[in-house]
PDB file with SEQRES, HELIX, SHEET and CRYST1 records, atoms N, CA, C and O in Angstrom:
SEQRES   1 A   84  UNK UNK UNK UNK UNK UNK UNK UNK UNK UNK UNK UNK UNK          
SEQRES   2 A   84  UNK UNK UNK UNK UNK UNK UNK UNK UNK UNK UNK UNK UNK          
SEQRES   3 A   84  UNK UNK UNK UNK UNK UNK UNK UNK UNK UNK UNK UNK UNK          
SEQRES   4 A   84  UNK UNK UNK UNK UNK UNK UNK UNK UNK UNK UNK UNK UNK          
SEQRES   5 A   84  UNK UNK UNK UNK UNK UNK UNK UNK UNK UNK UNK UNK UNK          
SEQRES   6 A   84  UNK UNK UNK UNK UNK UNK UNK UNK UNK UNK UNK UNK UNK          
SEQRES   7 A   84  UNK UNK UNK UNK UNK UNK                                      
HELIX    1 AA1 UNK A   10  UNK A   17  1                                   8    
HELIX    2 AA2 UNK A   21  UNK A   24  1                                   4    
HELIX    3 AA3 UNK A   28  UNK A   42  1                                  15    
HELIX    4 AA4 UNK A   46  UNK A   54  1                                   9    
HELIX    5 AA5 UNK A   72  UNK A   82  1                                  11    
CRYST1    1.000    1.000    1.000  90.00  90.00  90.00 P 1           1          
ATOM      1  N   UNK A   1       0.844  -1.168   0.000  1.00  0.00           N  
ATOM      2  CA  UNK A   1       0.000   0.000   0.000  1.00  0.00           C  
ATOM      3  C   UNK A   1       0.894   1.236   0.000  1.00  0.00           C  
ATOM      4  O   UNK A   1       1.650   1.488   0.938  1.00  0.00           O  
ATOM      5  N   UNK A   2       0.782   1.967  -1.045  1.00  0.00           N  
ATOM      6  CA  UNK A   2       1.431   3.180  -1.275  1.00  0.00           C  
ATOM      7  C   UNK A   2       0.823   4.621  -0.170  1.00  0.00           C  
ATOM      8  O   UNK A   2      -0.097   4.560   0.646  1.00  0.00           O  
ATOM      9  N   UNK A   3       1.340   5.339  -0.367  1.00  0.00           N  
ATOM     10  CA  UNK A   3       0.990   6.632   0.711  1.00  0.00           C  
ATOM     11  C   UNK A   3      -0.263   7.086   0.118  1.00  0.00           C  
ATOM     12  O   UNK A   3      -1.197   7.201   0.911  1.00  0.00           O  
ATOM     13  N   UNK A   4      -0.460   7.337  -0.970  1.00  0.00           N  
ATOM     14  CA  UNK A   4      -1.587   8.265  -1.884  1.00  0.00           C  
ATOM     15  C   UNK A   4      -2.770   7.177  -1.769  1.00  0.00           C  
ATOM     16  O   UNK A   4      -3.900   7.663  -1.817  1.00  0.00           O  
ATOM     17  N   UNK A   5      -2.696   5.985  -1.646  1.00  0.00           N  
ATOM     18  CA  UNK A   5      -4.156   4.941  -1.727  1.00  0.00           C  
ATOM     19  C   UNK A   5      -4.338   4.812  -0.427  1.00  0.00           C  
ATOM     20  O   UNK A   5      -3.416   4.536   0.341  1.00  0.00           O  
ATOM     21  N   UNK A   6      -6.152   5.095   0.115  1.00  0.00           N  
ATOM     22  CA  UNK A   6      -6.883   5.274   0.844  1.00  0.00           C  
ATOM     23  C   UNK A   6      -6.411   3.610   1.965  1.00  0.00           C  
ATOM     24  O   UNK A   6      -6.034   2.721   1.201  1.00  0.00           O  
ATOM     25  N   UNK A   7      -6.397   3.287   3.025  1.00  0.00           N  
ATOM     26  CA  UNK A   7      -6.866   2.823   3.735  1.00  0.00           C  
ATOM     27  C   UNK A   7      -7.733   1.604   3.365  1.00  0.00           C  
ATOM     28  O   UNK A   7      -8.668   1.845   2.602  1.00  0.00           O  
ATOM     29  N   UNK A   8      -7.554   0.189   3.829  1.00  0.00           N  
ATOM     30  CA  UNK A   8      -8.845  -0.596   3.479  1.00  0.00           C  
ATOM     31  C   UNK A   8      -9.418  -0.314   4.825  1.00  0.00           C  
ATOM     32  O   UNK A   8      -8.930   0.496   5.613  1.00  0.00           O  
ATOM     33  N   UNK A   9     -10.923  -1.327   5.129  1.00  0.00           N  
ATOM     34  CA  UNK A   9     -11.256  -1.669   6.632  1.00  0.00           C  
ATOM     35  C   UNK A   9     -10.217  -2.325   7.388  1.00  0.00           C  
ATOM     36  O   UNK A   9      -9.617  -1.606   8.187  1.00  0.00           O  
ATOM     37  N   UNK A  10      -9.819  -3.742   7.292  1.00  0.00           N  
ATOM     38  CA  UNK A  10      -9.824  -3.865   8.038  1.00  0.00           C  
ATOM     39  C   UNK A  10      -7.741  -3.284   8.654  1.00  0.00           C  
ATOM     40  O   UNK A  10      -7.218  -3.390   9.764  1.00  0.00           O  
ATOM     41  N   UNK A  11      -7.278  -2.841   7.595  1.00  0.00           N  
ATOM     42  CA  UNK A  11      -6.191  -1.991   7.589  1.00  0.00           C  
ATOM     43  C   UNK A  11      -6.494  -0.525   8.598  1.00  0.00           C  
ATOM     44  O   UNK A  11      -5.493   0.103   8.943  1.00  0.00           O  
ATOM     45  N   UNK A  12      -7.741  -0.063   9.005  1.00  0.00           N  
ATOM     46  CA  UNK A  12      -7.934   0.772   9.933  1.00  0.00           C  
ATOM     47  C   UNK A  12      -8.086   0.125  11.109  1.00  0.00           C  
ATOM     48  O   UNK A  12      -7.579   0.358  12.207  1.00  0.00           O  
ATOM     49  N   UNK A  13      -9.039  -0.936  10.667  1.00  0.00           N  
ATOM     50  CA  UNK A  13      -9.113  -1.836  12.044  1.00  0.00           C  
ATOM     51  C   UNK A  13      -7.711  -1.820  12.876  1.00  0.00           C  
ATOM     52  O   UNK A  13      -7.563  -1.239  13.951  1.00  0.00           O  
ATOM     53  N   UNK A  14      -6.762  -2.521  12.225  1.00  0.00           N  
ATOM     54  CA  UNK A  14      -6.003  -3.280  12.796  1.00  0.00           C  
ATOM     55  C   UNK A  14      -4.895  -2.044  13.311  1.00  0.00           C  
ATOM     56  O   UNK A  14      -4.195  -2.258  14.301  1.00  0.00           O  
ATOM     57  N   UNK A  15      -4.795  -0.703  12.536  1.00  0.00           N  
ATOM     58  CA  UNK A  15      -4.194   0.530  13.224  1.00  0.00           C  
ATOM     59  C   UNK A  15      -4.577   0.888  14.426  1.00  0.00           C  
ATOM     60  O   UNK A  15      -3.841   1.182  15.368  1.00  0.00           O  
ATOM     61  N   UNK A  16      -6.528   0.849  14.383  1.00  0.00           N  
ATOM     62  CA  UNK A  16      -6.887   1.609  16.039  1.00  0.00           C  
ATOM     63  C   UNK A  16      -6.592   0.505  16.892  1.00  0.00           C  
ATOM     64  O   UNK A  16      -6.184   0.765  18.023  1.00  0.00           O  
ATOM     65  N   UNK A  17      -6.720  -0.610  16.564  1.00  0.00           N  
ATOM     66  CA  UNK A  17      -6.566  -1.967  17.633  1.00  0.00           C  
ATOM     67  C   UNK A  17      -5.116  -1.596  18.133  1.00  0.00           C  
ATOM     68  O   UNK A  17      -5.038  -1.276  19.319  1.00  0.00           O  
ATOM     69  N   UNK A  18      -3.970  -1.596  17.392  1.00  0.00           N  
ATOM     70  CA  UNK A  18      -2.189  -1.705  18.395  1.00  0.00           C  
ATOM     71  C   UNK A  18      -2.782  -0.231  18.817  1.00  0.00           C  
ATOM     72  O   UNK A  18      -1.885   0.131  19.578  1.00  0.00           O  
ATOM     73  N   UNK A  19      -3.796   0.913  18.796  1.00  0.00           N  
ATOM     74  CA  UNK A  19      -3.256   2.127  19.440  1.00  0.00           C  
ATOM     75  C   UNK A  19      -4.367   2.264  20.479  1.00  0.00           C  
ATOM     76  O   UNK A  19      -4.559   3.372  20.980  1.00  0.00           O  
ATOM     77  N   UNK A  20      -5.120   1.207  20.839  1.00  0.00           N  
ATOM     78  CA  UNK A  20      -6.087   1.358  21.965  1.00  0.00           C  
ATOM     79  C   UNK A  20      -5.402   1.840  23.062  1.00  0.00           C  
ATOM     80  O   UNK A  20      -5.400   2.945  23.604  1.00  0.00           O  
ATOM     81  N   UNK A  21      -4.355  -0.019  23.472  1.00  0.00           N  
ATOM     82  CA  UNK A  21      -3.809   0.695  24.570  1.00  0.00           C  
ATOM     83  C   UNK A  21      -3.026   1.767  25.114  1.00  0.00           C  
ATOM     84  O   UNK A  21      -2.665   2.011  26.266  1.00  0.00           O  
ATOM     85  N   UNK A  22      -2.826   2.416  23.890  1.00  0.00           N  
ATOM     86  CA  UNK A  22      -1.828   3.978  24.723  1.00  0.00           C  
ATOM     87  C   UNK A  22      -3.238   4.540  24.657  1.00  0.00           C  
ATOM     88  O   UNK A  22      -2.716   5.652  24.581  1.00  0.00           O  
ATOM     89  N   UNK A  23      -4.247   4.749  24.625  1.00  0.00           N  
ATOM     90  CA  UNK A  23      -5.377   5.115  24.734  1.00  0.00           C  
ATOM     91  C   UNK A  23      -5.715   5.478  25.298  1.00  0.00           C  
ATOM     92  O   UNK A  23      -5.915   6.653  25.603  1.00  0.00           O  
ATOM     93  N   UNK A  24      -6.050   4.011  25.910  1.00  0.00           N  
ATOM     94  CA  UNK A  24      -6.159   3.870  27.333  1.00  0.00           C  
ATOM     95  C   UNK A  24      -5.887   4.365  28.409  1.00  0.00           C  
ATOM     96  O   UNK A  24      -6.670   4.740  29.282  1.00  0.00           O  
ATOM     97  N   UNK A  25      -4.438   4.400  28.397  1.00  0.00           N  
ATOM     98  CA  UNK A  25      -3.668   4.467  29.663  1.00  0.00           C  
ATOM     99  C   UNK A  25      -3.494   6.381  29.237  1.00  0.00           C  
ATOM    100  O   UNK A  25      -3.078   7.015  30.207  1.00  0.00           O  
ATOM    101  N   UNK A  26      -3.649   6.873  28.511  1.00  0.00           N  
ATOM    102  CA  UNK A  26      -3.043   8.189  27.841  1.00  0.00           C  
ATOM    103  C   UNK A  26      -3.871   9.312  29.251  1.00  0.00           C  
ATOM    104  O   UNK A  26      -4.825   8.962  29.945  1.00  0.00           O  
ATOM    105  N   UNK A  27      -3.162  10.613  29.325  1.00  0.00           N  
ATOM    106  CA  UNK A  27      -4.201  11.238  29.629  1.00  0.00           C  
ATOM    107  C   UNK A  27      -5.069  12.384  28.881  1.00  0.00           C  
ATOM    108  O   UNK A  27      -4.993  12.281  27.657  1.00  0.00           O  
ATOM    109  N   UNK A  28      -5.791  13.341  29.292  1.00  0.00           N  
ATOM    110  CA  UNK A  28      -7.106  13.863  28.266  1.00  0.00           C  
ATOM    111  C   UNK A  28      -5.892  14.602  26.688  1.00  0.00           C  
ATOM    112  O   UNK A  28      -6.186  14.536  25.494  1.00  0.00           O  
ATOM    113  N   UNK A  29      -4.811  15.123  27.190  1.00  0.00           N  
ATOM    114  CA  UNK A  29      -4.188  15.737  26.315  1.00  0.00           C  
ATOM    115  C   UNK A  29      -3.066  14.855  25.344  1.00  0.00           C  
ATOM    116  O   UNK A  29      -2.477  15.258  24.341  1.00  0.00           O  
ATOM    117  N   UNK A  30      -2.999  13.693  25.917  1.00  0.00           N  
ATOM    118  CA  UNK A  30      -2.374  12.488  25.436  1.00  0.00           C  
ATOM    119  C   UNK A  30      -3.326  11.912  24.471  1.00  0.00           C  
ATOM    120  O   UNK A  30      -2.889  11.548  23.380  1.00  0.00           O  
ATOM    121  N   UNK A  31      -4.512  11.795  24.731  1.00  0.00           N  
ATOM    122  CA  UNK A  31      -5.324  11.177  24.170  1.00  0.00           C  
ATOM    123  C   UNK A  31      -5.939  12.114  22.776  1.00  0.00           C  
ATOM    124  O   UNK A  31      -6.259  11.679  21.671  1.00  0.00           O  
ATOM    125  N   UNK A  32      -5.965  13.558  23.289  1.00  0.00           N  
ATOM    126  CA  UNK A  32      -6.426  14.376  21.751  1.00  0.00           C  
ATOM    127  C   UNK A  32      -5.317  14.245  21.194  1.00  0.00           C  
ATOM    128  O   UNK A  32      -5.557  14.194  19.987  1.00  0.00           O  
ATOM    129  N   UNK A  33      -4.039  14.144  21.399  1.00  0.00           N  
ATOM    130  CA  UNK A  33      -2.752  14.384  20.397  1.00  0.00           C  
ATOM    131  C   UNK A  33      -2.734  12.799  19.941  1.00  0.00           C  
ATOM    132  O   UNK A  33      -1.605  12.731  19.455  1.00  0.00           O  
ATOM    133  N   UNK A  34      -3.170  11.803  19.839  1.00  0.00           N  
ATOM    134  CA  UNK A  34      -3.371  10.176  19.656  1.00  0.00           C  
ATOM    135  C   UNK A  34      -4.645  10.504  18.387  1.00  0.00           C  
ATOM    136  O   UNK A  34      -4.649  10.022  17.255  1.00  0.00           O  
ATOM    137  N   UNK A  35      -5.516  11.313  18.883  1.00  0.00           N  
ATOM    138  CA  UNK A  35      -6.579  11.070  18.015  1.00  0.00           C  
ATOM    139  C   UNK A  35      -6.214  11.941  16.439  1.00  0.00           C  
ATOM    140  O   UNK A  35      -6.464  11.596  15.284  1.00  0.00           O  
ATOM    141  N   UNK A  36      -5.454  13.316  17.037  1.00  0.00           N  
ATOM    142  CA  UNK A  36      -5.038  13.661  15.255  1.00  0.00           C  
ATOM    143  C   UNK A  36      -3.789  12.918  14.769  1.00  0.00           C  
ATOM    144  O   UNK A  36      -3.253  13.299  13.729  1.00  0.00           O  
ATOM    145  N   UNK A  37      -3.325  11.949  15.411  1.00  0.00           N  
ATOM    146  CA  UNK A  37      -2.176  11.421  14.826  1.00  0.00           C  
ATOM    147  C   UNK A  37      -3.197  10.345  14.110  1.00  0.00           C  
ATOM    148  O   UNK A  37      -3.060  10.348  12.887  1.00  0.00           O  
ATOM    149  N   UNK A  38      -4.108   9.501  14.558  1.00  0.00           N  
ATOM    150  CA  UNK A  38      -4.900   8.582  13.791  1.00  0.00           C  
ATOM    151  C   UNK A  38      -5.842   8.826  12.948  1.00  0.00           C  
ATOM    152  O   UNK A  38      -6.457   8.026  12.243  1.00  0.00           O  
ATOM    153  N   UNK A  39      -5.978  10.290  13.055  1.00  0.00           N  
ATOM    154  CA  UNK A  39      -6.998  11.106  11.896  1.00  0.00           C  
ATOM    155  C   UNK A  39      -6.010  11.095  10.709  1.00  0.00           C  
ATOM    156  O   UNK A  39      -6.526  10.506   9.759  1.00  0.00           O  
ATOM    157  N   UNK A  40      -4.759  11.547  10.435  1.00  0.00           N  
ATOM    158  CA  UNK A  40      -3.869  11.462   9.642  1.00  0.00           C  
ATOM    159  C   UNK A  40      -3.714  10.979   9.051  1.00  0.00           C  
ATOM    160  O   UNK A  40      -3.478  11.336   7.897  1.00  0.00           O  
ATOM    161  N   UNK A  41      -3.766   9.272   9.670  1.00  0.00           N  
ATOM    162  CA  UNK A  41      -2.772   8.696   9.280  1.00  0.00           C  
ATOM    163  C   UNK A  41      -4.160   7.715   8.364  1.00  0.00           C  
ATOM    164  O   UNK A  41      -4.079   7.204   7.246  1.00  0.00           O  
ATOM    165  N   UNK A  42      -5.507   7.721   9.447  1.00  0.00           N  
ATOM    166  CA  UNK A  42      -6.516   6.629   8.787  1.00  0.00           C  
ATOM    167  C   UNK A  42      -7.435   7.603   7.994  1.00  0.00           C  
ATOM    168  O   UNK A  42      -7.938   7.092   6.993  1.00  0.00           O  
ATOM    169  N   UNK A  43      -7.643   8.447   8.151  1.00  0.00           N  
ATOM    170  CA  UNK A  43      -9.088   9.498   7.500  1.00  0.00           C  
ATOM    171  C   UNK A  43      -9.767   9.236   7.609  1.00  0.00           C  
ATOM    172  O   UNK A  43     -10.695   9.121   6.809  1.00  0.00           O  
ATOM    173  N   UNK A  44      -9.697   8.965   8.767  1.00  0.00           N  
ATOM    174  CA  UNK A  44     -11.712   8.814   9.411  1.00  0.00           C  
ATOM    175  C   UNK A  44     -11.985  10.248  10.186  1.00  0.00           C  
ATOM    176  O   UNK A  44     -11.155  11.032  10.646  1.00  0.00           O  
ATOM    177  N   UNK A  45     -13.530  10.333  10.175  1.00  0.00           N  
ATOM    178  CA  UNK A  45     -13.980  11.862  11.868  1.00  0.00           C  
ATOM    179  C   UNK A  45     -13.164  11.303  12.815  1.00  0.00           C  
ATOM    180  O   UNK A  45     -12.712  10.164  12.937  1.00  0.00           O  
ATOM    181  N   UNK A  46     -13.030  12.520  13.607  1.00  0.00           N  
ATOM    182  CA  UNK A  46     -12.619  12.045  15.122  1.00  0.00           C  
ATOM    183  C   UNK A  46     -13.746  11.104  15.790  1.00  0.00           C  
ATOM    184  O   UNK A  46     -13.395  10.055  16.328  1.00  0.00           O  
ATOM    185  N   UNK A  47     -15.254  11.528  15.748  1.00  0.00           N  
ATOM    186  CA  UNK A  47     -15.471  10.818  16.459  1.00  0.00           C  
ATOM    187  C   UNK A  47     -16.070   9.748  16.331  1.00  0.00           C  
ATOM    188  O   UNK A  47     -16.670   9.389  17.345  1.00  0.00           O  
ATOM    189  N   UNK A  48     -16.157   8.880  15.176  1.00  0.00           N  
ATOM    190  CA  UNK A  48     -15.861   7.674  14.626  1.00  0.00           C  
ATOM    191  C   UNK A  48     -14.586   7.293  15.326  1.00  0.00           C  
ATOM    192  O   UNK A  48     -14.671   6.598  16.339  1.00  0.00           O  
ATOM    193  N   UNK A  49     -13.305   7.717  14.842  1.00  0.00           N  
ATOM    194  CA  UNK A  49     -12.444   6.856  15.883  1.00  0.00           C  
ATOM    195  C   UNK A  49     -12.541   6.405  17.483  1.00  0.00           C  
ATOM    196  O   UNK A  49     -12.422   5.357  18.117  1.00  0.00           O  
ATOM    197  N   UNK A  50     -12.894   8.126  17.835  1.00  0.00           N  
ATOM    198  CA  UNK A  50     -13.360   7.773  19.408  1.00  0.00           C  
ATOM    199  C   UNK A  50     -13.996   6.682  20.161  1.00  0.00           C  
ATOM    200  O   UNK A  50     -13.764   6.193  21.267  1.00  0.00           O  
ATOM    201  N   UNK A  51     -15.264   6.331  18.830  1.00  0.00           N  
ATOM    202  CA  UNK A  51     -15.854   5.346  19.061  1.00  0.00           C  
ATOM    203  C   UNK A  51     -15.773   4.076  19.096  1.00  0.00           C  
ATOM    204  O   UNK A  51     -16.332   3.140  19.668  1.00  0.00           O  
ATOM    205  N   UNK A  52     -14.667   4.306  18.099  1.00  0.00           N  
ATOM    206  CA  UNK A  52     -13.835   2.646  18.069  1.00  0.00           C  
ATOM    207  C   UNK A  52     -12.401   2.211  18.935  1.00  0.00           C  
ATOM    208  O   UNK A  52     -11.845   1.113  18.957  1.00  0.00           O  
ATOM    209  N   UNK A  53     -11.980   3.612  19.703  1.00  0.00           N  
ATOM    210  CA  UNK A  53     -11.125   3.055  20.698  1.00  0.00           C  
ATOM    211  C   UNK A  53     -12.039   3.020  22.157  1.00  0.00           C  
ATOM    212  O   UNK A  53     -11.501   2.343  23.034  1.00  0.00           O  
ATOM    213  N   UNK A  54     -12.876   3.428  22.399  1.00  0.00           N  
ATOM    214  CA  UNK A  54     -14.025   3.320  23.156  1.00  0.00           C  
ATOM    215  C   UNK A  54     -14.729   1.596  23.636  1.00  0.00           C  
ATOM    216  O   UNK A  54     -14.830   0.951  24.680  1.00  0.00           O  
ATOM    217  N   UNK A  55     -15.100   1.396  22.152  1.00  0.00           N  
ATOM    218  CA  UNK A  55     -16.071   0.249  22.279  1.00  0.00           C  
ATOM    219  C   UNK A  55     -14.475  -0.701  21.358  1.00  0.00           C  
ATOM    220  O   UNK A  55     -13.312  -0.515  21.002  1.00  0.00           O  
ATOM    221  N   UNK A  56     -15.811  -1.954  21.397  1.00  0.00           N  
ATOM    222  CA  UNK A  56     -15.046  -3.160  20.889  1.00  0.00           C  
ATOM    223  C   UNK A  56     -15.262  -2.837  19.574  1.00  0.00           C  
ATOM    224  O   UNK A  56     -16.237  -2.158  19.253  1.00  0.00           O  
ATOM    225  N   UNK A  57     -14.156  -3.403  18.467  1.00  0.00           N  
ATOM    226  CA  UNK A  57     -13.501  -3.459  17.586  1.00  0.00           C  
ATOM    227  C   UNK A  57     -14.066  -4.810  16.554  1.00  0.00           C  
ATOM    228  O   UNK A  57     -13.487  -5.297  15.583  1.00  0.00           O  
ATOM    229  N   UNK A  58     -15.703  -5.281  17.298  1.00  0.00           N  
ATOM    230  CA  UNK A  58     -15.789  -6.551  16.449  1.00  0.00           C  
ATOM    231  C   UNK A  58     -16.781  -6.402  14.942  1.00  0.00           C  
ATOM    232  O   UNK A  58     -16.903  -5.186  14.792  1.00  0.00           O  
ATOM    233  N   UNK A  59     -17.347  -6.950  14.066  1.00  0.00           N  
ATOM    234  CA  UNK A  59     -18.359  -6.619  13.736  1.00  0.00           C  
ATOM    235  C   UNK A  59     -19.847  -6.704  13.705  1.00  0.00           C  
ATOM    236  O   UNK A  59     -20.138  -7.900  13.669  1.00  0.00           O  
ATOM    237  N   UNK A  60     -20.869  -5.993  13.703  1.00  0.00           N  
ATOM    238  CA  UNK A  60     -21.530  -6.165  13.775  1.00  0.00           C  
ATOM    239  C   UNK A  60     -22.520  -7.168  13.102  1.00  0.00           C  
ATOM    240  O   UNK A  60     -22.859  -7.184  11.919  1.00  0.00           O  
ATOM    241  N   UNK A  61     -22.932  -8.045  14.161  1.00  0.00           N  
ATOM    242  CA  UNK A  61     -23.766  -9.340  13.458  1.00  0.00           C  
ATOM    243  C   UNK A  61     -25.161  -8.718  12.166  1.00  0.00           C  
ATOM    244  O   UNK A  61     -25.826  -7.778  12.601  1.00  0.00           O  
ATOM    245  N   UNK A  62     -25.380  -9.006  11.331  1.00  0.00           N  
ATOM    246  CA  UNK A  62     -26.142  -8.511  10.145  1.00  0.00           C  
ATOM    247  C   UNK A  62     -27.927  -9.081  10.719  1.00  0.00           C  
ATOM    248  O   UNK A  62     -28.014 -10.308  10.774  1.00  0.00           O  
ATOM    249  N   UNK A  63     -28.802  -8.562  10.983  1.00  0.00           N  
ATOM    250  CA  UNK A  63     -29.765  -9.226  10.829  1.00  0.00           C  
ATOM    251  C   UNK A  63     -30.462 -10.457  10.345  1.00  0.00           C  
ATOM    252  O   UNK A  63     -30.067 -10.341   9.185  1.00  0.00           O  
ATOM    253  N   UNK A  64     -30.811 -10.982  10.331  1.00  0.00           N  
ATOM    254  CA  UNK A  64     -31.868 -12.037   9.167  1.00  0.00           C  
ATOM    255  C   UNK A  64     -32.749 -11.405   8.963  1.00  0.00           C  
ATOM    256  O   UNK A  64     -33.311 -10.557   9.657  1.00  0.00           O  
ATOM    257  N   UNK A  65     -33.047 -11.978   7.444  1.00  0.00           N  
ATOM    258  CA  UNK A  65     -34.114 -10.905   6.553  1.00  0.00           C  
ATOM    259  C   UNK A  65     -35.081 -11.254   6.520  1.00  0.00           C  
ATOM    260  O   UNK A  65     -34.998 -12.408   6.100  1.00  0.00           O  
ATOM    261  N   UNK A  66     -36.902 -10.814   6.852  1.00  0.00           N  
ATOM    262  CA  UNK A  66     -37.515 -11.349   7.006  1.00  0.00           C  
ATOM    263  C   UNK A  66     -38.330 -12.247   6.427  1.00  0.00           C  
ATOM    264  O   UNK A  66     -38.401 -12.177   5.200  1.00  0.00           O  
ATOM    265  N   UNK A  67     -39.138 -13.295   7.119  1.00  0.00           N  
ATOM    266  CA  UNK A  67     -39.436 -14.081   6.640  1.00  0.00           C  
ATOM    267  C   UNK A  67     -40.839 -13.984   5.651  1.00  0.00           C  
ATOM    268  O   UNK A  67     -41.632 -13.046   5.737  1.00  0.00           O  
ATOM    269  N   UNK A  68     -40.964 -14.917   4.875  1.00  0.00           N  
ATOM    270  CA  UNK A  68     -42.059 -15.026   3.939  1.00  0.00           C  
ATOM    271  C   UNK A  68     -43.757 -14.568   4.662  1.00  0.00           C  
ATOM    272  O   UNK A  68     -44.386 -14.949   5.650  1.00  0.00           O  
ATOM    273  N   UNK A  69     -43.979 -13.691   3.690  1.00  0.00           N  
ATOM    274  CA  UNK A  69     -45.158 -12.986   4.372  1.00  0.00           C  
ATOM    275  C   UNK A  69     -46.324 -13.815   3.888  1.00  0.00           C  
ATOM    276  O   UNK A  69     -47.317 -13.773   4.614  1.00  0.00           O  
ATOM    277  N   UNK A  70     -46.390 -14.527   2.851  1.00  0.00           N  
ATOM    278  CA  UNK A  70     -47.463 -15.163   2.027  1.00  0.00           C  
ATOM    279  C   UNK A  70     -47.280 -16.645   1.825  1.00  0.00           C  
ATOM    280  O   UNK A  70     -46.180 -17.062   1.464  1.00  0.00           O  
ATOM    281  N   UNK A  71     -48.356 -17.521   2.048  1.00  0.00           N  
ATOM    282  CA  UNK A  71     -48.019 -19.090   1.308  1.00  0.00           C  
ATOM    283  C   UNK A  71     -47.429 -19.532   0.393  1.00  0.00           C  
ATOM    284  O   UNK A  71     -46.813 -18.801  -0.384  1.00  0.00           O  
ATOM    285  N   UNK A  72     -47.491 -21.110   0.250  1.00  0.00           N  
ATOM    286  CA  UNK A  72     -47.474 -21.301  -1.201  1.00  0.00           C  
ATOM    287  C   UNK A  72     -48.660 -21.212  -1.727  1.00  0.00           C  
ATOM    288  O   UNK A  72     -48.504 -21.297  -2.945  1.00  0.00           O  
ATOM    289  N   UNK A  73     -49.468 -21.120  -1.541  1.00  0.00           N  
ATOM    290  CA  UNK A  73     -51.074 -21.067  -1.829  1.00  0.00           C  
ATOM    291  C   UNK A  73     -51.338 -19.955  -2.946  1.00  0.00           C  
ATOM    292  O   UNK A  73     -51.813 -20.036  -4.079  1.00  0.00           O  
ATOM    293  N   UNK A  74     -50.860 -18.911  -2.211  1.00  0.00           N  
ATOM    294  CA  UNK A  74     -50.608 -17.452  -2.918  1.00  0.00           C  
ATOM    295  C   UNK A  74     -49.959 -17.340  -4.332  1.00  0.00           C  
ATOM    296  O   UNK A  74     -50.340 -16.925  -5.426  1.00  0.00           O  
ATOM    297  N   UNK A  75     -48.648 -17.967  -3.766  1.00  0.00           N  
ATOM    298  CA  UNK A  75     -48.013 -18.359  -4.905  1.00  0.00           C  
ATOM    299  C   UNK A  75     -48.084 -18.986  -6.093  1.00  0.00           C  
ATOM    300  O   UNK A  75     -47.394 -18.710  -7.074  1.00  0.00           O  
ATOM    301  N   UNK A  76     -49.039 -19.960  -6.014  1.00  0.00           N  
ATOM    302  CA  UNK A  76     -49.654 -20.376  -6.968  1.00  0.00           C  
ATOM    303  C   UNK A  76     -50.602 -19.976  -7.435  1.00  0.00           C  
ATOM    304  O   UNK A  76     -50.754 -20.495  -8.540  1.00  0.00           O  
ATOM    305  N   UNK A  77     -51.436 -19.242  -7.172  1.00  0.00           N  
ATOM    306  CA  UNK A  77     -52.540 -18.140  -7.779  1.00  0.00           C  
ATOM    307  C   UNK A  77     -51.478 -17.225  -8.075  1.00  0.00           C  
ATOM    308  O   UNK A  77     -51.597 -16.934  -9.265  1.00  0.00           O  
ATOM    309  N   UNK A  78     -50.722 -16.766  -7.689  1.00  0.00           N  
ATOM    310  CA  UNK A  78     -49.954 -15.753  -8.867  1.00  0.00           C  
ATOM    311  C   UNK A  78     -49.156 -16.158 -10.130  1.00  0.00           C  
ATOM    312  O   UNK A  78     -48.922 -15.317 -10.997  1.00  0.00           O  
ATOM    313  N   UNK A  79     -48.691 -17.573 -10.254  1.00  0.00           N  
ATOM    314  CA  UNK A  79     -47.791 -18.205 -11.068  1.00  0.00           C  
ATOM    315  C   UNK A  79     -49.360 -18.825 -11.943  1.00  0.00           C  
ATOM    316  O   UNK A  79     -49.200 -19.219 -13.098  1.00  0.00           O  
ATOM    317  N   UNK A  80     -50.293 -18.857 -11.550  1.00  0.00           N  
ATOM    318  CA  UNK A  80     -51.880 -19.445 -12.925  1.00  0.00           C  
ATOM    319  C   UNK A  80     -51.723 -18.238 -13.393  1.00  0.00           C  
ATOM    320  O   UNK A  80     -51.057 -18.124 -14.421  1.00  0.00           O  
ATOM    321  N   UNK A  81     -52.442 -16.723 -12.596  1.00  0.00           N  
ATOM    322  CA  UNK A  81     -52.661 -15.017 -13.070  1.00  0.00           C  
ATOM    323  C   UNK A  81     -51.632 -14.716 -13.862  1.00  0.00           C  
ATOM    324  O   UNK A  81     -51.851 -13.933 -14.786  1.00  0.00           O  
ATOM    325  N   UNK A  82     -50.163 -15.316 -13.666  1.00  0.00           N  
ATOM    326  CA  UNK A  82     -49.385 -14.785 -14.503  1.00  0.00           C  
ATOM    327  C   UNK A  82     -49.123 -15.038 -15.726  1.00  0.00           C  
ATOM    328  O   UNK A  82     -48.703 -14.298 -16.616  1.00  0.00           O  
ATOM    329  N   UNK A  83     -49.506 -16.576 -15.723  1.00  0.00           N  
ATOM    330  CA  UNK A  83     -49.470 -17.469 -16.912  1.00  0.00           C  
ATOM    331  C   UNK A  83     -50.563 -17.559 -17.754  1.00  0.00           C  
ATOM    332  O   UNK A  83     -50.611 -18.207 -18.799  1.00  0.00           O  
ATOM    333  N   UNK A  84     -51.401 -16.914 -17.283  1.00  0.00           N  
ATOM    334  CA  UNK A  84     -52.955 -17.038 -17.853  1.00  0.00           C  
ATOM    335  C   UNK A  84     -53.240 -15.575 -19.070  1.00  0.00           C  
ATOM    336  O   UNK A  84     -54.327 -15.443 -19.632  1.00  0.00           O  
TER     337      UNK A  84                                                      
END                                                                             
C-alpha cells in the first residue's frame, strides 16, 4: 500500500486496535494528540475513531431478513394469473 491509496477496513481496524492501549492508559491531552495522529494517518472523523477506541472493535452481526409474508397457496394463484 502506497501513501496516496486510501486505507482498506480492516487496515484501519487493525491501526486503532495496536493504538487502543496507549489510549487507554493516555491522559485527556495524550489522548487528543493520539486522536489527530490517527486522523492522519486513517481518514476517518474524530469521532468515529473515538468510538472505536471506546467500544469493541468486532463486527456487527447482520440481521436475518424477514421471513415469507405469504403461502405457497398465494403463490400459486400468482404463477396461474401470470401465466394465464
Amino acid at each position: 500500500m502506497s501513501e496516496t491509496e486510501p486505507m482498506n477496513v480492516n487496515d484501519r481496524r487493525k491501526c486503532i486496535h495496536k493504538l487502543r492501549g496507549r489510549y487507554k492508559k493516555a491522559n485527556k491531552k495524550e489522548k487528543g494528540d493520539l486522536i489527530n495522529e490517527i486522523v492522519a494517518v486513517v481518514g476517518m472523523h474524530r469521532e468515529s475513531i473515538i468510538q472505536l477506541l471506546n467500544n469493541q472493535l468486532s463486527w456487527n452481526k447482520l440481521s436475518r431478513e424477514r421471513g415469507r409474508t405469504y403461502g405457497v397457496d398465494v403463490d400459486d394463484a400468482i404463477r396461474k394469473i401470470a401465466t394465464s
